[in-house]
Structure formats: C-alpha cells, structure tokens
C-alpha positions as CSV (number, residue, x, y, z in Angstrom):
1,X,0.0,0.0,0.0
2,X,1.2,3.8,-0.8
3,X,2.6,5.1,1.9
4,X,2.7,9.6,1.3
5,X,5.9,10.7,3.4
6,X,4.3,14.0,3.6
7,X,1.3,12.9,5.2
8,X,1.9,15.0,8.6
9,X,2.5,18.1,6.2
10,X,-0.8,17.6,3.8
11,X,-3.0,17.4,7.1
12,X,-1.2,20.6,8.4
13,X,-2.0,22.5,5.2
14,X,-5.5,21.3,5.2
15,X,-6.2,22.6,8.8
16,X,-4.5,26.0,7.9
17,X,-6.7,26.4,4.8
18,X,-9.8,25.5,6.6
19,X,-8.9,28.3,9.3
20,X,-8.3,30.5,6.4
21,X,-11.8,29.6,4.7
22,X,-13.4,30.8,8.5
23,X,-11.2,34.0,8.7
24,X,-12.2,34.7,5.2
25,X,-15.8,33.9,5.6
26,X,-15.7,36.1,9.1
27,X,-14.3,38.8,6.8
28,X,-17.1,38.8,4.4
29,X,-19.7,38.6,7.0
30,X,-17.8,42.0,8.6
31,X,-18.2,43.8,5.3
32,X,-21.4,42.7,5.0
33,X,-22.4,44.3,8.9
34,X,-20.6,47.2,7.5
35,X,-22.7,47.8,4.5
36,X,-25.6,46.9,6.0
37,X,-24.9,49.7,8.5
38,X,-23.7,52.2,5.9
39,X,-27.2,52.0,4.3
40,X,-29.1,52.5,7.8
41,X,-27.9,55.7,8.0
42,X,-28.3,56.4,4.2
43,X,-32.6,55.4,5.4
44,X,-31.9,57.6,8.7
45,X,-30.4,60.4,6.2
46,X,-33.7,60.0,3.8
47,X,-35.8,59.7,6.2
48,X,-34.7,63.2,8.1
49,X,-34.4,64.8,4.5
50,X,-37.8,63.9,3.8
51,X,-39.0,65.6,7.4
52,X,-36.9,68.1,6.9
53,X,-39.0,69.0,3.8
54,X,-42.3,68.6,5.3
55,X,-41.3,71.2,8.1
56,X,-40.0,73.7,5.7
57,X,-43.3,73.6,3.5
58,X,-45.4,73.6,6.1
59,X,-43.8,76.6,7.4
60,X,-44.6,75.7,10.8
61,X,-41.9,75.5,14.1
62,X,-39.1,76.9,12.1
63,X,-37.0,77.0,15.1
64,X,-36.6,73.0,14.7
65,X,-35.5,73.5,11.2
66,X,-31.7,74.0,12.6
67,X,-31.8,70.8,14.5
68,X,-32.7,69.0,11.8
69,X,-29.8,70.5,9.9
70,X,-27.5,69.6,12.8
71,X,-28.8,66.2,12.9
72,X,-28.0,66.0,8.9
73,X,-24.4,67.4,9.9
74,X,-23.9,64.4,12.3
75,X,-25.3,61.9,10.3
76,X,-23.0,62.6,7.5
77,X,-20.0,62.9,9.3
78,X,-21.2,59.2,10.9
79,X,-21.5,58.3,7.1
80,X,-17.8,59.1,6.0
81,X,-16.6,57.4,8.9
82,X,-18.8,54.0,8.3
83,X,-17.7,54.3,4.5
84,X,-14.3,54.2,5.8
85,X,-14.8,51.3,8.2
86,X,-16.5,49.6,4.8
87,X,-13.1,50.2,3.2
88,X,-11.1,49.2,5.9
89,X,-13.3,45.4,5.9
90,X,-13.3,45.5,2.1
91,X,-9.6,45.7,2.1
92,X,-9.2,43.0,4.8
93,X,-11.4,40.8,3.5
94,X,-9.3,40.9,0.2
95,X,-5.7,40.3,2.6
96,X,-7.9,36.9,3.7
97,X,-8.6,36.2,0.2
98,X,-5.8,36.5,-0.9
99,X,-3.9,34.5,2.1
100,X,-6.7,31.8,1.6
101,X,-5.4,31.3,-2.3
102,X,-2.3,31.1,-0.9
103,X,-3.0,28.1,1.2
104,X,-4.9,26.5,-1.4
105,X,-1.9,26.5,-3.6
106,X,0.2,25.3,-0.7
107,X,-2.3,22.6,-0.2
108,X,-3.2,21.5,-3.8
109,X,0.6,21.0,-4.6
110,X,1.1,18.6,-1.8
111,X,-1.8,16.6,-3.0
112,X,-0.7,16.6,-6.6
113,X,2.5,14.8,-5.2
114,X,0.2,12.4,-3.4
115,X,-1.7,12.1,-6.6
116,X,2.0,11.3,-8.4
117,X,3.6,9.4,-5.7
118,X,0.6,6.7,-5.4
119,X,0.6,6.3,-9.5
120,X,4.1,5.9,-9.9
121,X,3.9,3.4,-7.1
122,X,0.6,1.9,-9.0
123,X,2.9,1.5,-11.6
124,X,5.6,0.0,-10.0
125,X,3.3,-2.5,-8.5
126,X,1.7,-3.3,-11.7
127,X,5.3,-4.1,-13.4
128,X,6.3,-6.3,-10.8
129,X,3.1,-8.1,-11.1
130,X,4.0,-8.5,-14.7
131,X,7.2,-9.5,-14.0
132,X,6.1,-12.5,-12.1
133,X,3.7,-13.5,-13.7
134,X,6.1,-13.5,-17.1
135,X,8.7,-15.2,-14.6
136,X,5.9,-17.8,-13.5
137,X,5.2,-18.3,-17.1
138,X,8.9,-18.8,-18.1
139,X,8.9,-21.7,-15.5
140,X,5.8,-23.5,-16.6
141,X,7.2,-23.2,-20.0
142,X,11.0,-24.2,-19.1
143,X,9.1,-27.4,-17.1
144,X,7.3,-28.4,-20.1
C-alpha cells in the first residue's frame, strides 16, 4: 500500500486552509455588517431629508429646522466614517482572500505529489506483477 511521506504536512495544510476559509468567511460577513450599517444611516439620512421637507413647507416650528440641519451634519459625518470602516473590511477581507489562495496553492501542490507518488507506485506494482507472472510463465514453460 502507498505510503505519502508527507502525510503529517498535507494534514497541516489542510487545517491552515480550513482556518483561512473561517477567517475569510468572518471577513465577508464584517463587510457585509458594515454595509448593511452604511445603508441604515443612508434610510436615517432619507428619512430626516424627507421631514426636513415637510417642516419647511409647512412653514410651521421653524425653530426645529436647525436641528434638523445639525442632525443631517452628524449623520454625514457618521457616514464618511462608516464608509471608511467599509473600506477598511473590504480591504481585509481581500488580505484573507488572498492569504486563503495562498493556502490552497500550498495545499493543492502537496496533494498533486500524493496524486504522483501513489501512480508511480501503481505503476511500479503493476510491473512487478508483470514480472512475475512473465517469470511464472517462463517456468511452466521451461518445465514443459
């Protein structure tokens, strides 16, 4: 039976890329918590736009009409930083890609090896096979 000397090594990549698939799949869920965060306050932005209208056609408590605009200041300075924090996963999530590929690679060369190793011993096993039984027919013959 085909015994792969790297064995010990194969296993080892294939527990690093399965903690790379998690760290990648945490990263995708991040930028997906971002964006999803990013468009709440692009609703809460709307949303105050839209009652920010009402007020000033109604023409009614214009005193809150400043508050409103102060609420629009804060919300967009909260939207610059979330865009950033949706850059800042974005570009993570593509270092875990990228280190996930990697470990792929790492992993699908050892098991190409394997994959060689076991036919070249297939083959090996198969001529000796032939060899005896060409050897076992040389003596049945020889007897004869």
């Amino acid at each position: 039976m085909y015994q792969f000397k790297l064995e010990a090594l194969l296993e080892h990549r294939k527990r690093v890329e399965e903690n790379l698939q998690r760290e990648f799949a945490q990263a995708v869920r991040q930028v997906d918590e971002e964006k999803a965060r990013l468009g709440e306050l692009h609703q809460d932005r709307a949303r105050c736009q839209a009652q920010l209208a009402q007020r000033q056609a109604a023409l009614r408590n214009v005193s809150e009409i400043p508050l409103y605009f102060g609420y629009l200041n804060v919300l967009d300075g909260l939207i610059a930083r979330q865009q950033e924090k949706v850059a800042l996963s974005q570009r993570h999530q593509e270092l875990r890609r990228k280190e996930l590929l990697g470990g792929m690679k790492k992993r699908k060369i050892l098991d190409k090896l394997k994959e060689k190793g076991a036919a070249d011993y297939q083959r090996a096993m198969e001529r000796q096979e032939r060899a005896f039984a060409d050897e076992v027919a040389i003596s049945r013959h020889v007897r004869q």
